[in-house]
C-alpha positions, -999 to 999 in steps of 0.1 A, spaced: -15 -233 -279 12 -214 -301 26 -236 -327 55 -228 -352 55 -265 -365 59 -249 -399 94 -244 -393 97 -278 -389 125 -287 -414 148 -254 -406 144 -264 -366 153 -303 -375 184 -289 -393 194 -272 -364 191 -296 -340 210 -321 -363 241 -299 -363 240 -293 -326 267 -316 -309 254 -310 -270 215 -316 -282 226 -350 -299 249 -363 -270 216 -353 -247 193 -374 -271 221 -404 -269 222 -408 -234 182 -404 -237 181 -432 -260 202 -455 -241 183 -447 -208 151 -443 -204 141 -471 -230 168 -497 -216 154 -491 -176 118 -499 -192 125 -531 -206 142 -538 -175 111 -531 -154 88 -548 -179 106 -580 -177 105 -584 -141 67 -575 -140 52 -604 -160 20 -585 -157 24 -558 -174 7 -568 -207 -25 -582 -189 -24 -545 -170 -21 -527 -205 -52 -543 -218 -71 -535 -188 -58 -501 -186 -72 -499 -226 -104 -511 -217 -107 -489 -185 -103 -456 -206 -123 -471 -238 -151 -476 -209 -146 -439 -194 -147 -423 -229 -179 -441 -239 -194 -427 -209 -174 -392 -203 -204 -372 -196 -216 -393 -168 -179 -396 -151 -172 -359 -152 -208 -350 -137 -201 -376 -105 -166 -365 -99 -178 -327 -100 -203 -340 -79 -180 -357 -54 -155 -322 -53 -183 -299 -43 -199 -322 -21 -161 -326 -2 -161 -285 -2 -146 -277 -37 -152 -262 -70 -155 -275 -102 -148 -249 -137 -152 -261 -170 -131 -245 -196 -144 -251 -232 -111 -236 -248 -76 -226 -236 -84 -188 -232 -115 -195 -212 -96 -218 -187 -66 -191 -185 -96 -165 -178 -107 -190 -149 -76 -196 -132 -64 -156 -135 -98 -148 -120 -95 -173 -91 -58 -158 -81 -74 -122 -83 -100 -135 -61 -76 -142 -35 -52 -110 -43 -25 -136 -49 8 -122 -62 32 -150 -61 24 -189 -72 37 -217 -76 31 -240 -98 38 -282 -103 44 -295 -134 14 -298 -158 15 -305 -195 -21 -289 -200 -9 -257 -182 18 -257 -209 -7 -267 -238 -26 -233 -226 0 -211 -222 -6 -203 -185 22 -194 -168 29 -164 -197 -6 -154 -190 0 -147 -151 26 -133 -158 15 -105 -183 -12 -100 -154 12 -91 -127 18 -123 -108 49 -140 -100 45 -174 -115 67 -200 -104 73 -234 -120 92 -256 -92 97 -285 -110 130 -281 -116 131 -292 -153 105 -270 -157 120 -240 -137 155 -240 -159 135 -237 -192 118 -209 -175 143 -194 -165 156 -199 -200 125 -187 -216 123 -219 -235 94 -246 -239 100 -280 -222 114 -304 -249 107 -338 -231 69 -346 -209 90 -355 -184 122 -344 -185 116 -304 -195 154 -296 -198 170 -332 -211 182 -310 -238 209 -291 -217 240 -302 -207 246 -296 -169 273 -267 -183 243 -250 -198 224 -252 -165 251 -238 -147 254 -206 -172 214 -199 -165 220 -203 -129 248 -181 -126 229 -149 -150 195 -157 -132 204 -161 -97 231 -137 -90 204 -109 -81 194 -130 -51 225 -132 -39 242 -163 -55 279 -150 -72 293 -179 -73 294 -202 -107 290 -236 -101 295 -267 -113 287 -298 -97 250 -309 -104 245 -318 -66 251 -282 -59 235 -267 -86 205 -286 -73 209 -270 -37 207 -239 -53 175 -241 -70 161 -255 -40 171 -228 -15 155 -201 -46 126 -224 -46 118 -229 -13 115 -193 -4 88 -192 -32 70 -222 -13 65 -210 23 55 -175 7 27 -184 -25 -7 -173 -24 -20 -198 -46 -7 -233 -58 -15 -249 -91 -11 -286 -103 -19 -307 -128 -33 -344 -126 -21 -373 -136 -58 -387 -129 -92 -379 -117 -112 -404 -97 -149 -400 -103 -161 -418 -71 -147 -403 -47 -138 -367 -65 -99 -373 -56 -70 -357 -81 -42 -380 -87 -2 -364 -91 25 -390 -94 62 -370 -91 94 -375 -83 109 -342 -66 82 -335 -41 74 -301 -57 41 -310 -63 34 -315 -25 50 -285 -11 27 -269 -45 -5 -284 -31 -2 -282 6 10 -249 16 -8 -224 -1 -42 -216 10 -55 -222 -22 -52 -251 -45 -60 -246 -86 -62 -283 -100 -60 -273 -147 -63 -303 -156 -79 -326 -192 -109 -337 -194 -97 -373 -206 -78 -379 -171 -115 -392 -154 -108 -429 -141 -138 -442 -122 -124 -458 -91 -94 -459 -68 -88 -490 -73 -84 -484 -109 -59 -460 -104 -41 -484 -88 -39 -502 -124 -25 -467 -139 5 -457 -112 20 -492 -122 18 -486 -154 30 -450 -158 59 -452 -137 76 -484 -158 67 -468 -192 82 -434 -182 110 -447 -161 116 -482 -156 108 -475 -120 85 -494 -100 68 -468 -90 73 -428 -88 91 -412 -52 59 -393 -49 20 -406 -54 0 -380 -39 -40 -383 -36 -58 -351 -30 -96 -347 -19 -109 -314 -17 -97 -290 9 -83 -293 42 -111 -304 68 -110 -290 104 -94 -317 118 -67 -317 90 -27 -302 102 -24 -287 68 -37 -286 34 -56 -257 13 -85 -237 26 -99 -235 -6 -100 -260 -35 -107 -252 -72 -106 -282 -103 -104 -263 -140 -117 -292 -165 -101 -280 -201 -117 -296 -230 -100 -273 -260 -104 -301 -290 -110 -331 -267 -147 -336 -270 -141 -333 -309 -123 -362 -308 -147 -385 -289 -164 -408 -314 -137 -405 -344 -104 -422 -349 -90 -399 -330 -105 -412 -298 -78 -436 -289 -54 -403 -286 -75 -398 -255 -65 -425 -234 -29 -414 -237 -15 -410 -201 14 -386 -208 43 -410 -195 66 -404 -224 74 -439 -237 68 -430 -275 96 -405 -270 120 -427 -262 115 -453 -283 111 -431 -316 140 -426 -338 133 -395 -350 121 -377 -317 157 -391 -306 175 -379 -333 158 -340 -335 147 -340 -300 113 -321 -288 114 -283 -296 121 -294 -334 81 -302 -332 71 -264 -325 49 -280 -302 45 -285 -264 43 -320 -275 66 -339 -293 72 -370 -301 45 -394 -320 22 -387 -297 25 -350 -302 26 -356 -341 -13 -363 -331 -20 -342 -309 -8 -309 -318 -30 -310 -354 -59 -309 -332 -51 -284 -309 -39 -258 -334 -48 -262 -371 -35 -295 -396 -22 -266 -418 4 -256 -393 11 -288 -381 14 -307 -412 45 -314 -413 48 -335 -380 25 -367 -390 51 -372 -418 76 -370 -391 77 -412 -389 92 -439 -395 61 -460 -391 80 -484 -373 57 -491 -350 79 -489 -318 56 -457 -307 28 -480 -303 42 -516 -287 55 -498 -261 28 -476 -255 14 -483 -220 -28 -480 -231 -26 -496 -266 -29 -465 -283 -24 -474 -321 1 -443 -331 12 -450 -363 -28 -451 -374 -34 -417 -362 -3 -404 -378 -18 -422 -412 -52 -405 -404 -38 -367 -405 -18 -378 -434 -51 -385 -450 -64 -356 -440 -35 -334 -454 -37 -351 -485 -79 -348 -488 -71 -308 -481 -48 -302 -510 -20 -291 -484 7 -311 -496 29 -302 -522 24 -308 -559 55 -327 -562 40 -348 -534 8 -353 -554 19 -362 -589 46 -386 -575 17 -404 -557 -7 -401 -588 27 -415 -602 36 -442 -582 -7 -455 -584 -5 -456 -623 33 -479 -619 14 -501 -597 -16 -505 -624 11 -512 -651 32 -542 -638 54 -547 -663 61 -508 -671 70 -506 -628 94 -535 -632 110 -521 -664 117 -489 -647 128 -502 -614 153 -526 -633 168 -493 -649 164 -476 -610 189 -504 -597 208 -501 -620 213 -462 -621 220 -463 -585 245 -492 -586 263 -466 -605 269 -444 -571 273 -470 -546 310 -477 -527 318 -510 -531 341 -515 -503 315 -504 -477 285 -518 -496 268 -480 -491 254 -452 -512 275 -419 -498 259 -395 -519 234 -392 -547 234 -364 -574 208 -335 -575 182 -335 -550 184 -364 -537 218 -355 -519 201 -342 -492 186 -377 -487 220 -390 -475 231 -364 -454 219 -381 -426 210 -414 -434 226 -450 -447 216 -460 -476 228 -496 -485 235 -502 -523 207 -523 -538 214 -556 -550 220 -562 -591 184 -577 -597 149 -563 -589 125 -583 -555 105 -597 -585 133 -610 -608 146 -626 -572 113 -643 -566 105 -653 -603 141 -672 -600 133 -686 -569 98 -699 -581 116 -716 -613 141 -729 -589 116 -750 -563 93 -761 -593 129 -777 -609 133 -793 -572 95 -804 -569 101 -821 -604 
């Protein structure tokens, strides 16, 4: 997975000062996270399904092995093929020799975060195929060259004027001249491009939103219908897929769809829930002749039995994103990552390396928000702490960092040396603040930068432990 979450800071400066990418992230913030709490309150089961949904992945990832071996199992005995893929490079290896196999030259392909993750459209691509994304998030940024900056909403960083301008330089070799400019049209557009590329792929490749071992059936919950038109016409279907997305029964799956669409949406359930087993049978109108599953582990198994575990139930539906303030104030590509979010501040340490990635487990508020909205209990703001720890244990944060921490750990042995200077601290910064609004605008030096973007309320005349010693004295005079 190529990361440049090194530029971290430079890339959350930029997005800061760009006036299109912060109305995007407003109407993000005021949408997505309103229409889930408005789903969650009129399902007054939703907390009873999160803890079973918890306990169903807990249970899968205690017995992984045994799951993965009966649903490969179940595929080949249904007429399909199972390939497991230790690392990124051997699954894009896989799926390149599959569409040789066939002499494909165009696919298509649904949208799939792990296909992203492994860099596999590029891939194809640099091997002579025409790979199409359909989803049509996922086909702008393409078009764009760009990474998707939201799981699922690829493009919610472009305003529809941008779309329009990428429609009108990539489309006007196949015949469209015309700018335009309403989105219902724009949409017609893509889908008369797109549909072309449907009825005439070799090869169609999908993610899954879940596997079910029992019966060896893939999962896809969408909402455009790409994925079906992906899956169905092609004669060959390439399932990439994570290891972690093994669930052991339908019925259990029926736990996850009404989960994931509420915590992505606030819909009751997504316009399309497809479930795919094997290839077509003989009495079957349509479907693919053949039908391949590429199981991708690259860092998952590492994570199995250590606090990173609980990352592994995460079923991709976006909910940490739009509830965390600073993903909705920088917005996904800031990250360098394919993910984003708190949830890619975990994730993309493990898939690349913590030294390029250091930078995005500071990324946090800690508020918390990532992880009481998350749909499987994952505890976010832990894992965040955990590759803080880590970053600290390696010697990769700065020396600043270090001796303001050795610092701050010799105030807190020395009581009354901590309150002396944090009485002179108030003070100092009473100094600066505006007494009309009650705010800090600007502090000197370095610490400028602090409030560029942020409020930062003038502190009150007194230190917390003056406040509570005269509080103390003032119940004990009461009591007496």
């Amino acid at each position: 997975m190529q990361v440049n979450s090194k530029d971290f800071i430079p890339l959350v400066n930029l997005a800061l000062d760009n006036n299109s990418l912060q109305a995007s992230l407003g109407m993000l913030g005021k949408g997505l996270s309103f229409k889930r709490t408005a789903a969650v309150a009129d399902f007054p089961e939703f907390d009873q399904l999160r803890d079973e949904a918890r306990d169903i992945k807990d249970h899968c990832l205690q017995y992984l092995d045994i799951y993965l071996m009966k649903f490969e199992e179940q595929v080949t005995n249904k007429g399909g093929h199972v390939h497991w893929a230790s690392n990124e490079g051997e699954a894009r290896e896989i799926v390149l020799s599959l569409c040789q196999a066939e002499n494909a030259r165009t696919i298509t392909k649904s949208k799939s975060m792990v296909t992203e993750e492994i860099d596999l459209v590029p891939f194809l691509e640099d091997h002579g195929l025409d790979a199409v994304e359909t989803d049509l998030g996922e086909y702008i940024i393409q078009l764009r060259g760009e990474r998707p900056s939201h799981i699922i909403a690829p493009a919610v960083h472009l305003s529809k004027s941008q779309v329009a301008d990428t429609f009108f330089d990539q489309h006007s070799n196949l015949g469209f001249n015309e700018k335009l400019t309403e989105r219902v049209d724009l949409v017609g557009e893509a889908r008369q491009v797109l549909r072309e590329k449907f009825l005439g792929a070799d090869v169609g490749i999908s993610g899954a939103n879940f596997l079910v071992a029992d019966t060896g059936t893939i999962v896809l919950v969408t909402n455009e219908g790409n994925a079906e038109l992906t899956t169905a016409i092609p004669e060959t279907h390439i399932v990439v897929t994570g290891i972690e997305k093994i669930i052991p029964t339908l019925e259990d799956a029926s736990t996850f769809i009404r989960l994931l669409a509420r915590s992505a949406v606030g819909a009751e359930i997504s316009a399309y829930t497809s479930f795919i087993t094997g290839p077509r049978r003989e009495e079957d109108q349509d479907g693919p002749k053949n039908f391949h599953v590429v199981l991708v582990d690259n860092g998952r198994s590492e994570m199995l039995g250590t606090e990173l575990q609980d990352m592994l139930r995460c079923i991709r539906c976006s909910a940490c994103l739009n509830h965390c303030p600073v993903y909705l104030s920088i917005g996904g590509h800031a990250y360098g990552s394919v993910y984003s979010g708190p949830m890619g501040a975990v994730l993309t340490p493990q898939f690349s390396r913590l030294e390029e990635a250091k930078q995005l487990p500071n990324a946090s508020t800690f508020c918390g928000r990532c992880e009481s909205v998350c749909p499987v209990h994952i505890p976010l703001p832990k894992l965040m702490r955990h590759w803080r720890n880590k970053e600290f244990e390696a010697g990769l944060n700065p020396l600043s960092m270090r001796w303001g921490l050795r610092a701050w750990a010799l105030l807190n042995r020395h009581p009354l040396l901590q309150h002396m200077l944090a009485s002179l601290g108030i003070r100092i910064l009473g100094l600066f603040g505006n007494k009309a609004t009650g705010y800090i605008i600007k502090l000197p030096g370095l610490a400028g930068n602090w409030t560029k973007d942020r409020d930062f309320r003038t502190p009150p005349s007194t230190t917390f432990m003056s406040q509570w010693k005269t509080m103390q004295k003032n119940r004990q005079k009461k009591e007496v």
